[in-house]
Each structure stands twice: as structure tokens, then as C-alpha cells.
C-alpha positions as protocol buffer text, in pm:
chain_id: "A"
residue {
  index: 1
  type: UNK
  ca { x: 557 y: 1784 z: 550 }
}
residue {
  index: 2
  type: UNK
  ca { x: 221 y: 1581 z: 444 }
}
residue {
  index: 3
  type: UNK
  ca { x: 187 y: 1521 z: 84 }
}
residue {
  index: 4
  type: UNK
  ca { x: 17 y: 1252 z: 101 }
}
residue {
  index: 5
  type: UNK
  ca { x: -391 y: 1324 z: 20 }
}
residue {
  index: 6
  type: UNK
  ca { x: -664 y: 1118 z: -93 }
}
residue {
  index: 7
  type: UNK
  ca { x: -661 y: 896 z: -409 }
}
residue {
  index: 8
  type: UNK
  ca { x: -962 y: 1021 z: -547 }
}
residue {
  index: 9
  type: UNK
  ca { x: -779 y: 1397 z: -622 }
}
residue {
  index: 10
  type: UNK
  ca { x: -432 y: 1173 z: -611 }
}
residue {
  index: 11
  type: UNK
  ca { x: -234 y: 1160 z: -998 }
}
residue {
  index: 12
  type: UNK
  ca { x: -336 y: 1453 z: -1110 }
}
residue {
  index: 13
  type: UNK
  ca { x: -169 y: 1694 z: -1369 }
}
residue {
  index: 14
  type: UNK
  ca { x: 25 y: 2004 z: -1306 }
}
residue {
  index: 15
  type: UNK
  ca { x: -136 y: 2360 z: -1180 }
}
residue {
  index: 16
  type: UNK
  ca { x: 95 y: 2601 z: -1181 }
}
residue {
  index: 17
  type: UNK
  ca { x: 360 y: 2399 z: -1338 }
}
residue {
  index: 18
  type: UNK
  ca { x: 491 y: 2644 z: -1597 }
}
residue {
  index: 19
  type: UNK
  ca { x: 536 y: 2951 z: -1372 }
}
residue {
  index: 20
  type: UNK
  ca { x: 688 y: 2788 z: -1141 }
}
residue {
  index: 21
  type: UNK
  ca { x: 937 y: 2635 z: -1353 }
}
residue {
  index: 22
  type: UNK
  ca { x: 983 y: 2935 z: -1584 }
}
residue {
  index: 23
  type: UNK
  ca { x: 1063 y: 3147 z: -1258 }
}
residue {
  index: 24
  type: UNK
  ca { x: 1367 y: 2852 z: -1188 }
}
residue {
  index: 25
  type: UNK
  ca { x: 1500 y: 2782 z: -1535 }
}
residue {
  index: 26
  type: UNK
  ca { x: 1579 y: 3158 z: -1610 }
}
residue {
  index: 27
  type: UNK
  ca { x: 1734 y: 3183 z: -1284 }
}
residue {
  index: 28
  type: UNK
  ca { x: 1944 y: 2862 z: -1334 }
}
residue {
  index: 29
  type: UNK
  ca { x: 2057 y: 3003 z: -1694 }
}
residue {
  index: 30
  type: UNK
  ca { x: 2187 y: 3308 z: -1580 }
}
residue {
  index: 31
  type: UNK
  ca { x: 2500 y: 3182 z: -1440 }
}
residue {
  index: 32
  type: UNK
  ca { x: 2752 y: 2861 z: -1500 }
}
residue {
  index: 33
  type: UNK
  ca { x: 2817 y: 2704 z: -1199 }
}
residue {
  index: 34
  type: UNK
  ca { x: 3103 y: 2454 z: -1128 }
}
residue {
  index: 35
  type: UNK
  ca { x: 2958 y: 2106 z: -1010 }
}
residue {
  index: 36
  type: UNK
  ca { x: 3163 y: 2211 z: -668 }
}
residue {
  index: 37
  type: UNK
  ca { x: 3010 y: 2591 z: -659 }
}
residue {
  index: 38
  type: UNK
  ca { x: 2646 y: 2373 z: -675 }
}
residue {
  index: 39
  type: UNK
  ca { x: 2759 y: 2134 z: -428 }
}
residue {
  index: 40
  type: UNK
  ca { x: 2850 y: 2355 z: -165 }
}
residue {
  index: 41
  type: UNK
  ca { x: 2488 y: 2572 z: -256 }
}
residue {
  index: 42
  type: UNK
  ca { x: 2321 y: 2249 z: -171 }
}
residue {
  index: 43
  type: UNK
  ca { x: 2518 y: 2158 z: 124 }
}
residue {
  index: 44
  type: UNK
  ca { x: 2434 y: 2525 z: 254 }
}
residue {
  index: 45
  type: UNK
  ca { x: 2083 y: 2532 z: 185 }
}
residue {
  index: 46
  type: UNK
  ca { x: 1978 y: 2181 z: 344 }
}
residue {
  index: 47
  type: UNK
  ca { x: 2173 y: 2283 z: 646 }
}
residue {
  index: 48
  type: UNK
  ca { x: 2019 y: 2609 z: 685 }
}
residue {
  index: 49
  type: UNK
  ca { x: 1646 y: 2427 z: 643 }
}
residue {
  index: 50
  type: UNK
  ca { x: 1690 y: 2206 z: 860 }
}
residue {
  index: 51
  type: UNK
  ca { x: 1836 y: 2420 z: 1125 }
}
residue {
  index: 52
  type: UNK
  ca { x: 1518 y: 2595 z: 1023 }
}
residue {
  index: 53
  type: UNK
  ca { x: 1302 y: 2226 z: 1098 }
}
residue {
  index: 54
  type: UNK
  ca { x: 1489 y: 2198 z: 1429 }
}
residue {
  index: 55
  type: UNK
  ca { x: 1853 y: 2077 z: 1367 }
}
residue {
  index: 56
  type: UNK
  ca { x: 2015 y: 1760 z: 1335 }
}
residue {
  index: 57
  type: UNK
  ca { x: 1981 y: 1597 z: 1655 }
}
residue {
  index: 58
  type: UNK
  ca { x: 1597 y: 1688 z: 1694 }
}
residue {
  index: 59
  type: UNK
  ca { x: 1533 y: 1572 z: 1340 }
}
residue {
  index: 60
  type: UNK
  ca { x: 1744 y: 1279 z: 1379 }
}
residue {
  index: 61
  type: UNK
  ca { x: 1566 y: 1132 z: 1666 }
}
residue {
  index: 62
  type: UNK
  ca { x: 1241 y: 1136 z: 1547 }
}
residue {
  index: 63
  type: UNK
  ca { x: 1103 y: 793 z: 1469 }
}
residue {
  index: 64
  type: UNK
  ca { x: 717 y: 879 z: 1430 }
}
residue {
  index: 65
  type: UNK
  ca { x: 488 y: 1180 z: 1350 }
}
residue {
  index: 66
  type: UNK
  ca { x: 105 y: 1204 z: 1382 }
}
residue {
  index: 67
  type: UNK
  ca { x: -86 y: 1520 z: 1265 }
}
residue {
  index: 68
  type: UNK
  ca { x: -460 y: 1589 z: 1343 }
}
residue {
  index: 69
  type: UNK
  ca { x: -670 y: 1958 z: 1153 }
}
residue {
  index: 70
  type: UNK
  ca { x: -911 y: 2029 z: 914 }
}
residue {
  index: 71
  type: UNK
  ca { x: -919 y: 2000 z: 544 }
}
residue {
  index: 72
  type: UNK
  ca { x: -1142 y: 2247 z: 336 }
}
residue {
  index: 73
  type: UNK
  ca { x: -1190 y: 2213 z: -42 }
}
residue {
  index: 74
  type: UNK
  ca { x: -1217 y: 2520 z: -257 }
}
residue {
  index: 75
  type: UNK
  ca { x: -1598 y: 2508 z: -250 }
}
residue {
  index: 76
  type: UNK
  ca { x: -1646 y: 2490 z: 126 }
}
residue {
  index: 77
  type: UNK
  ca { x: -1683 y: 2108 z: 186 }
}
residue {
  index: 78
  type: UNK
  ca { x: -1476 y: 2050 z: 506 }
}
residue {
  index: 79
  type: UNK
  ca { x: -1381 y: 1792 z: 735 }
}
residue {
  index: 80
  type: UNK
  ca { x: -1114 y: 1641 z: 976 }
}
residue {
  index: 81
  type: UNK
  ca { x: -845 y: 1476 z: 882 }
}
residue {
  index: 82
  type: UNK
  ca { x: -528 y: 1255 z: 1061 }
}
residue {
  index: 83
  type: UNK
  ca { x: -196 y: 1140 z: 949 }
}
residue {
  index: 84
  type: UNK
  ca { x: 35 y: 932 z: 1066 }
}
residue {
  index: 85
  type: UNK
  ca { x: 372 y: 856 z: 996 }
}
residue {
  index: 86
  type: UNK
  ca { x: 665 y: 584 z: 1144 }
}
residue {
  index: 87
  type: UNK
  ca { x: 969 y: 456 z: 1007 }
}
residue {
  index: 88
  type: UNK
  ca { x: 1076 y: 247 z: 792 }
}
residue {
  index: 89
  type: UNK
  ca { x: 811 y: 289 z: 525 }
}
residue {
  index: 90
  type: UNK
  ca { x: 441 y: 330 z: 742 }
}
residue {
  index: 91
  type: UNK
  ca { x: 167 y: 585 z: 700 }
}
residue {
  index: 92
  type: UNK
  ca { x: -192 y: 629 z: 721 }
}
residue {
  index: 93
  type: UNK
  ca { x: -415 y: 913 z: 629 }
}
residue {
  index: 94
  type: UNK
  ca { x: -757 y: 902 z: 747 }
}
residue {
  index: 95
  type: UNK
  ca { x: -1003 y: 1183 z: 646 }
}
residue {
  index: 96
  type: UNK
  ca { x: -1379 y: 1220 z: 768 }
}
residue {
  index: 97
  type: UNK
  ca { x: -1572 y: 1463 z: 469 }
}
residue {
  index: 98
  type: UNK
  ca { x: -1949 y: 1453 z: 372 }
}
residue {
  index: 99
  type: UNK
  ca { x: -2064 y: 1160 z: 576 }
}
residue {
  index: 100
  type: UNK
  ca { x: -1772 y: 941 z: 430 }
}
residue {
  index: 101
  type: UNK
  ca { x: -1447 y: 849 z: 589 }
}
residue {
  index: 102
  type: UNK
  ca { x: -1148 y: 707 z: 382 }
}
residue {
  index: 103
  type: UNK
  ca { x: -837 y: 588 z: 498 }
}
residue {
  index: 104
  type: UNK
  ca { x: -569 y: 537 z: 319 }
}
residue {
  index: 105
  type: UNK
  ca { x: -288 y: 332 z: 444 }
}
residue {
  index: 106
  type: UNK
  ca { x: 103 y: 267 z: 315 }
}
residue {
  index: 107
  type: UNK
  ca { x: 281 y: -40 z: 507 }
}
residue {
  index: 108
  type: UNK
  ca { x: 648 y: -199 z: 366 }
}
residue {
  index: 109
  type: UNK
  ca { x: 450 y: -462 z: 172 }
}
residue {
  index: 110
  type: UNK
  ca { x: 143 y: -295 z: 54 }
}
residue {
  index: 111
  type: UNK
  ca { x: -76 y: 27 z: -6 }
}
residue {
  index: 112
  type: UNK
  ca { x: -472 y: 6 z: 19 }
}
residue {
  index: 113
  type: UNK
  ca { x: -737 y: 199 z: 64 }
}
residue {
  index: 114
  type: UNK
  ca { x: -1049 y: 189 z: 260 }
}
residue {
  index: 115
  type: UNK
  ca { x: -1355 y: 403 z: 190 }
}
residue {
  index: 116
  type: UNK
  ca { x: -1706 y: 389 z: 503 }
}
residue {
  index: 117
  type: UNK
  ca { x: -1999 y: 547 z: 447 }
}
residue {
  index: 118
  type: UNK
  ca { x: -2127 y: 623 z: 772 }
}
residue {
  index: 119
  type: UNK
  ca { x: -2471 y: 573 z: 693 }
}
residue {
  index: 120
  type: UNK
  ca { x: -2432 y: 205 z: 664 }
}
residue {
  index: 121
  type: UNK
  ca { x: -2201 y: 99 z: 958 }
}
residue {
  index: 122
  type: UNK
  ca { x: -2008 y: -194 z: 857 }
}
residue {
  index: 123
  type: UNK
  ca { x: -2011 y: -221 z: 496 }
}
residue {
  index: 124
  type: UNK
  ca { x: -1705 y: -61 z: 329 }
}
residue {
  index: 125
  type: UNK
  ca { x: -1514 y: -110 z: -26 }
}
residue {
  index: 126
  type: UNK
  ca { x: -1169 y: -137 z: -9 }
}
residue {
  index: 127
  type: UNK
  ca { x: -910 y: -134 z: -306 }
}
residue {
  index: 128
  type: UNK
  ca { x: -530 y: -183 z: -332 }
}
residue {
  index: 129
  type: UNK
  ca { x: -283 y: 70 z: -463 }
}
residue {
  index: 130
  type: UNK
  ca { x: -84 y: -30 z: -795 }
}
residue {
  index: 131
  type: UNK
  ca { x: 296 y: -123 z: -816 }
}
residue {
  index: 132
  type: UNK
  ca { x: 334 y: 239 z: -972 }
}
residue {
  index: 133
  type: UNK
  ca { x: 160 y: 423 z: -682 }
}
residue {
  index: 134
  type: UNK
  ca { x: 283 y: 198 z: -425 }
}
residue {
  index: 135
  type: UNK
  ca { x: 634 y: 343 z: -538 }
}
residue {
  index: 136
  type: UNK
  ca { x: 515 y: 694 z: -548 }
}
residue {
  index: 137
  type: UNK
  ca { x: 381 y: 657 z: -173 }
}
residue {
  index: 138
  type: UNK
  ca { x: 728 y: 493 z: -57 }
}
residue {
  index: 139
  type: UNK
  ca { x: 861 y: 774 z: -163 }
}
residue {
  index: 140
  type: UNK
  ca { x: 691 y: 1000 z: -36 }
}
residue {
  index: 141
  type: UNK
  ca { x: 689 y: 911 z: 299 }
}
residue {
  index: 142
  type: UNK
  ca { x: 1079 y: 811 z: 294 }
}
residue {
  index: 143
  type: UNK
  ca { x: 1117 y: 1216 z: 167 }
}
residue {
  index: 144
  type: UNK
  ca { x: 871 y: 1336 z: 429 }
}
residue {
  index: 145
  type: UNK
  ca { x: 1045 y: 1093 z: 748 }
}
residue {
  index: 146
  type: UNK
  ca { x: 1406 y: 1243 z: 566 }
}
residue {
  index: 147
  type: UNK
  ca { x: 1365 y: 1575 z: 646 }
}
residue {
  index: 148
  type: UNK
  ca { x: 1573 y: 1734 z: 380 }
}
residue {
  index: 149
  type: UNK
  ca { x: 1823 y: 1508 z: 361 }
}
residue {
  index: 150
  type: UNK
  ca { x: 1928 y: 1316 z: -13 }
}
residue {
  index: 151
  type: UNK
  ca { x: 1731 y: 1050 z: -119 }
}
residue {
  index: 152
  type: UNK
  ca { x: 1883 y: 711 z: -34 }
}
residue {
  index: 153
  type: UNK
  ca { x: 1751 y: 534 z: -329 }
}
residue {
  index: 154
  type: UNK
  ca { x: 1967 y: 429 z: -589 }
}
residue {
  index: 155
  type: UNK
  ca { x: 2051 y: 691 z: -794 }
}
residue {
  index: 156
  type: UNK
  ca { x: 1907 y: 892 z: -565 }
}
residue {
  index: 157
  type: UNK
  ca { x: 1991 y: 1302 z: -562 }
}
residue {
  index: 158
  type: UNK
  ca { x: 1951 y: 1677 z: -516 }
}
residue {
  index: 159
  type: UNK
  ca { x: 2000 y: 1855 z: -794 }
}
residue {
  index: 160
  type: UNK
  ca { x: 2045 y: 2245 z: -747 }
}
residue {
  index: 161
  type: UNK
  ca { x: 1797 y: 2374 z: -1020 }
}
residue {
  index: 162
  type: UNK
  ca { x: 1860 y: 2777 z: -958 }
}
residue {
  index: 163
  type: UNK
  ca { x: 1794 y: 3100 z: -780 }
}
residue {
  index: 164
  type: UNK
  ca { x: 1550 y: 3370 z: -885 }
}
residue {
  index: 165
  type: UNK
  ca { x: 1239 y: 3471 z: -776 }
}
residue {
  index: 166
  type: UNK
  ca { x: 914 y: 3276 z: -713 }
}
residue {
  index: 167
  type: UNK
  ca { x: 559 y: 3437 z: -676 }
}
residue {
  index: 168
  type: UNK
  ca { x: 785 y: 3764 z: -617 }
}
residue {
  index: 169
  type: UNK
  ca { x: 1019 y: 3587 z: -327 }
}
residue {
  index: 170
  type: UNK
  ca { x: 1341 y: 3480 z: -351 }
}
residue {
  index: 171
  type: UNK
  ca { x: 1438 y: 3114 z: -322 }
}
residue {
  index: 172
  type: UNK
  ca { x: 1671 y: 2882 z: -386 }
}
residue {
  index: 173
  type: UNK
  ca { x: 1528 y: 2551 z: -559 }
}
residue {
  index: 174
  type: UNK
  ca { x: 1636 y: 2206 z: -485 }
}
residue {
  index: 175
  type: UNK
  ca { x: 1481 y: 1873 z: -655 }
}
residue {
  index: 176
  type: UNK
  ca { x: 1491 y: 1524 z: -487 }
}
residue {
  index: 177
  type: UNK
  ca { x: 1515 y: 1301 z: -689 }
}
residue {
  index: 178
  type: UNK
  ca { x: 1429 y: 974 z: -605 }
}
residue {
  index: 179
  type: UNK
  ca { x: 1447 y: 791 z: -985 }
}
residue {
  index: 180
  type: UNK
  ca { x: 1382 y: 925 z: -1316 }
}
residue {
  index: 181
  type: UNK
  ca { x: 984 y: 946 z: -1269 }
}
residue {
  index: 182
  type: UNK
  ca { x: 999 y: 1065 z: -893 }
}
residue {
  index: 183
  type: UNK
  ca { x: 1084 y: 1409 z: -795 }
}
residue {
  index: 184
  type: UNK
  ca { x: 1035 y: 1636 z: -534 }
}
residue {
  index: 185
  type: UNK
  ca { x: 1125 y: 1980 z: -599 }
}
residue {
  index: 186
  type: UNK
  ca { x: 1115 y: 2263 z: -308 }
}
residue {
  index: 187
  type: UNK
  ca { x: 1156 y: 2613 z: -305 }
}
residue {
  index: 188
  type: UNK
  ca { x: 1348 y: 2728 z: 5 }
}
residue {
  index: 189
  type: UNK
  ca { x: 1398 y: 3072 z: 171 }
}
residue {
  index: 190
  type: UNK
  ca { x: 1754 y: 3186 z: 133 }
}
residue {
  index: 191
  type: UNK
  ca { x: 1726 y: 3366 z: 431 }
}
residue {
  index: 192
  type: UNK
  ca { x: 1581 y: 3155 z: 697 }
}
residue {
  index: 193
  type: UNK
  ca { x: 1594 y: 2796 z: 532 }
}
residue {
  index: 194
  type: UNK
  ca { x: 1193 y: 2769 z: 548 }
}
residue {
  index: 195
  type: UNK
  ca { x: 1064 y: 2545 z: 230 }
}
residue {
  index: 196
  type: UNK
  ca { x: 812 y: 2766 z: 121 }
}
residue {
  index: 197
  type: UNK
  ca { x: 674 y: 2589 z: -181 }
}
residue {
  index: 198
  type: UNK
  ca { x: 716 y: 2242 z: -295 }
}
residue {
  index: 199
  type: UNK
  ca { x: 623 y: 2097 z: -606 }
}
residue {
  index: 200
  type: UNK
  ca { x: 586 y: 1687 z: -682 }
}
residue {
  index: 201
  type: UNK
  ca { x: 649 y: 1497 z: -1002 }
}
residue {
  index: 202
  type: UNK
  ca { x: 248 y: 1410 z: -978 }
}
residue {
  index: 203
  type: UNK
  ca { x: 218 y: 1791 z: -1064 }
}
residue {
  index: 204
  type: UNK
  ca { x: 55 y: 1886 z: -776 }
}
residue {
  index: 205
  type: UNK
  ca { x: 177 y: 2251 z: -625 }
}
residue {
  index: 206
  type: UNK
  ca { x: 211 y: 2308 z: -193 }
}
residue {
  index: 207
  type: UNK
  ca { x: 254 y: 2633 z: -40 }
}
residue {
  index: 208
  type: UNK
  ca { x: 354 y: 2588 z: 321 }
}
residue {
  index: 209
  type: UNK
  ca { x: 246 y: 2891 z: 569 }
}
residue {
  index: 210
  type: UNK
  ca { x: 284 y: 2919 z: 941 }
}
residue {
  index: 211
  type: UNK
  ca { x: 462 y: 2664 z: 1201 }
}
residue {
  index: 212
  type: UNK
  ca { x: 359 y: 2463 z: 1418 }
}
residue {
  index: 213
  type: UNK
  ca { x: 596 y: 2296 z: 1691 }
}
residue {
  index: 214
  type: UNK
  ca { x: 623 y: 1901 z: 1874 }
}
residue {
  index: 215
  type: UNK
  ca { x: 914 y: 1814 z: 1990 }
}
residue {
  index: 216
  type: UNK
  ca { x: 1115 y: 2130 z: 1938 }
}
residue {
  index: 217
  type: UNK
  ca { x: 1067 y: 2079 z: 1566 }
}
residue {
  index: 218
  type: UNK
  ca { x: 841 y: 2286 z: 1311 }
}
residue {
  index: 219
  type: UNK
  ca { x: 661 y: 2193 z: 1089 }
}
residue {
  index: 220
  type: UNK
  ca { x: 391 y: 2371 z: 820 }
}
residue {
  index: 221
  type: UNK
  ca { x: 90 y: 2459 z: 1013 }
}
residue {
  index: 222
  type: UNK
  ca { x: -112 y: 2525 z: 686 }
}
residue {
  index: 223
  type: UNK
  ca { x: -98 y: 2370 z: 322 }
}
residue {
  index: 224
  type: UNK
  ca { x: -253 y: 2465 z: 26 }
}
residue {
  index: 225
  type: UNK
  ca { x: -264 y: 2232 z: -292 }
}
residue {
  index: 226
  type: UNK
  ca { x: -332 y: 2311 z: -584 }
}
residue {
  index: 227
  type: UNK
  ca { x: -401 y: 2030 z: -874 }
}
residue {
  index: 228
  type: UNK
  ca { x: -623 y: 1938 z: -1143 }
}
residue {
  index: 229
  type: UNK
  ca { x: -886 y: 1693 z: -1115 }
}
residue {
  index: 230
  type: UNK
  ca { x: -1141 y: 1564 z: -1402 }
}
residue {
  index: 231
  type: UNK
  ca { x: -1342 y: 1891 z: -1238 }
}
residue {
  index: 232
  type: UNK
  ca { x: -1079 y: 2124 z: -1339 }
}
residue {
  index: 233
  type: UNK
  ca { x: -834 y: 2333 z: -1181 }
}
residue {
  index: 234
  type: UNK
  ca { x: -916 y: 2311 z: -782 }
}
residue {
  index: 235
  type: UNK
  ca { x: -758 y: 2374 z: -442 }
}
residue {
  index: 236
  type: UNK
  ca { x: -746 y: 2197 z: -57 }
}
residue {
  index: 237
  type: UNK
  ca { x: -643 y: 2351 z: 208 }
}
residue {
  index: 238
  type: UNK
  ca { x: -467 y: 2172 z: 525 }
}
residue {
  index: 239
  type: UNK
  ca { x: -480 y: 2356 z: 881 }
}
residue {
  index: 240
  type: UNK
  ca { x: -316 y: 2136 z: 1150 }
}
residue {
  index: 241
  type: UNK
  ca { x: -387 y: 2180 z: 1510 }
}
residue {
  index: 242
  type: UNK
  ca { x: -193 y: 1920 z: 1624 }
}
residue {
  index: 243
  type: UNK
  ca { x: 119 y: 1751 z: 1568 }
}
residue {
  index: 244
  type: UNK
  ca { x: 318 y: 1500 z: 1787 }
}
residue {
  index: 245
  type: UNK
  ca { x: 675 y: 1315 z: 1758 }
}
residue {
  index: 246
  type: UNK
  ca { x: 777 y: 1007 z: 1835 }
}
residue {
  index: 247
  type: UNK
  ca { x: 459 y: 882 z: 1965 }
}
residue {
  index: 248
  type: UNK
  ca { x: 391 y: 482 z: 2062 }
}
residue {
  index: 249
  type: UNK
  ca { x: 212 y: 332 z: 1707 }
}
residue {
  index: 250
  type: UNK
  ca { x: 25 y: 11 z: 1691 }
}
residue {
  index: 251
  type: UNK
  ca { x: 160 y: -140 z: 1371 }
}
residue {
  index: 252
  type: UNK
  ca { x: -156 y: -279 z: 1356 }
}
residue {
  index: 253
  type: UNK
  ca { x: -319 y: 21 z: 1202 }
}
residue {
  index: 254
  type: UNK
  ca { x: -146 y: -54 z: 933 }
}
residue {
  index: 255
  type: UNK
  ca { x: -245 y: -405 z: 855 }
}
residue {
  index: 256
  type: UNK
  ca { x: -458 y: -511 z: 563 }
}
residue {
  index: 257
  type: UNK
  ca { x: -810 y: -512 z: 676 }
}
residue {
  index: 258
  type: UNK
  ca { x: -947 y: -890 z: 656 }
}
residue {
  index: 259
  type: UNK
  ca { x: -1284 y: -973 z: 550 }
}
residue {
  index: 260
  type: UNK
  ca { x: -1574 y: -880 z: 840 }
}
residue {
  index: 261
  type: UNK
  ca { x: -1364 y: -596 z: 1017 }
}
């Protein structure tokens, strides 16, 4: 599930934050659980969403995943966008909006990013990621390539959080947590196991709606994120019409661009 979008709407504060969380703590308060009663809920709850995703061996197999759609802002600017995936630790997310294309690209060494205008072919600026966001994006893509399953970072976690209701459905919420300033926290369907909402420690909010399948697997066919930019409160919505698995990647995508190319 892609939450990886462009810097320049990237660190952002929380929208949505309180109800979200007010909805989960009440729920969490109403009842004591043992460590062992929360254990098992957890156990339960990743199994059932990623029987959901496609099962174990399906998920399991998958070394790659490339998306192509469309992503529209909340006042009608529009444009394509592509992301890419591959273990351990790669991922590139190139969108095409207004005349300007920037990519931004994750590899096990580095994070940069690359921004063309097309109206001058061949001159681009290019800037490199800090240690900070560089640890962010390795996370994010080592949750994303996980598929539900713990973090394997030191320290690393889910914590049950509660049940109650969310936006007027029921869920159960999880957080990931990958150290004390990384978190992933997702609001899964008790029913099915589908993640319906998922909310980051960068305090940006995604509701997942619709599937769509590669590979015998689904995955969120639309994504709407909400955040806060130095515009104020805004939205972006994601509609893939594409997605493949375990596709052949160049690793040299993901290379550092030198200077002239």
C-alpha cells in the first residue's frame, strides 16, 4: 500500500489526527486486556488481513511491485503517476503534474530527488533526502514490501491500540512500530481483514477504497490523503489502473543520477 508521495506535500502535520485517535483511545479504555488476550487479537487480525491481501504464500513470494494511475489534488490539478517497489530497501515514485515531472527515488544507500521541467529538456535540479527522511522512507517501504507482518527493526512491534468505531465502522487498530519516532497505525475491518484506514507518524491520514488484483493479491485501488501543507488543510487522491508483481527491475533506476544525464 503506497505511502510514499512527493516531498514537496511530504512532513506534514496531522489532519484528522484527533478523531481518529479519540475514536481508538476510548475504545482501548473500555476494557483491561491481558498482554496474552492482546497477543492473540493481534495474531488474529494480521492473519485475517492478510488472508484478506492474498495469504501467506502469495504475499510471501512477492519480490517486486510496480503501480501505474492518476493522481488528482483537491483543486483539480491532475496527472500520472508510477511507483515502484523491490526488495531489500528500493523504490521510486515518479509523478508527471503541470508540465513538471519529479521522481523521487529510495535505494539501500541513499534517497534523492529529481525534479524536470519539461519545457527545458535537459536541465533538472536534483536534491538528496536527509538522514531523518532517509529513515522515514526505509521504513516505509520495508512496512509496505511486509505486508502486515511486525516490523523487523530493533525494537520493532505491533501494539494492539483498541476496538471501537471509526468514521461510524468498526475496526480493530494496530500500530507498527518501527522505533520511537516511526509508526504506522492501521485501522482494519474485523470482519473481512481489509485495512481500511491507515494513519503515519508524519500525520498524514489514508483511506483505502476498492481492490485491485496482480498476482492473485489485492491491493487498494484508490487512496485518499489527507495532510496539511503551508496551504492549509488539503487532499490527493490516488486511482491505480495498474499494478504488477514480481516484475524484472533494472536496479539501475535507482542509481544516483551523475552530472549530464
Amino acid at each position: 500500500m503506497n505511502k510514499f508521495i512527493p516531498r514537496f506535500i511530504a512532513l506534514v502535520a496531522s489532519l484528522f489526527l484527533f478523531a481518529l485517535n479519540s475514536s481508538a483511545q476510548s475504545a482501548a479504555t473500555k476494557s483491561e486486556l491481558s498482554d496474552a488476550e492482546k497477543a492473540k487479537i493481534i495474531e488474529e487480525t494480521v492473519a485475517l488481513g492478510r488472508a484478506y491481501m492474498g495469504g501467506d504464500s502469495k504475499l510471501n513470494a512477492i519480490d517486486s511491485v510496480r503501480f501505474e494511475g492518476v493522481l488528482v489534488y483537491a483543486g483539480g490539478q491532475s496527472g500520472t503517476v508510477e511507483s515502484i517497489m523491490k526488495k531489500p530497501g528500493y523504490y521510486q515514485f515518479i509523478s508527471s503534474i503541470a508540465g513538471i515531472r519529479e521522481t523521487s527515488t529510495l535505494n539501500p544507500t541513499s534517497a534523492w530527488r529529481k525534479l524536470e521541467n519539461f519545457q527545458e529538456p535537459g536541465a533538472y535540479t536534483m536534491s538528496f533526502y536527509d538522514v531523518d527522511e532517509l529513515r522515514y522512507l526505509e521504513a516505509t517501504i520495508a512496512d509496505s514490501l511486509g505486508f502486515l507482518k511486525a516490523p523487523k527493526t530493533r525494537n520493532g512491534r505491533i501494539e494492539f491500540v483498541g476496538k471501537g468505531k471509526v468514521r461510524g465502522k468498526s475496526a480493530v487498530i494496530l500500530n507498527y512500530v518501527y522505533n520511537d519516532r516511526i509508526w504506522f497505525r492501521r485501522y482494519f475491518d474485523p470482519e473481512t481483514g481489509r485495512v481500511m484506514f491507515m494513519q503515519s507518524s508524519k500525520g498524514m491520514v489514508y483511506t483505502y477504497e476498492g481492490d485491485i488484483e496482480a498476482g492473485g493479491v489485492r491491493f487498494p485501488k484508490k487512496v485518499l490523503v489527507s495532510y496539511i501543507s503551508q496551504y492549509g488543510e488539503s487532499t490527493m487522491e490516488i486511482s491505480y489502473s495498474k499494478a504488477e508483481v514480481n516484475l524484472d527491475v533494472d536496479l539501475e533506476r535507482f542509481r544516483v543520477p551523475q552530472v549530464g544525464e
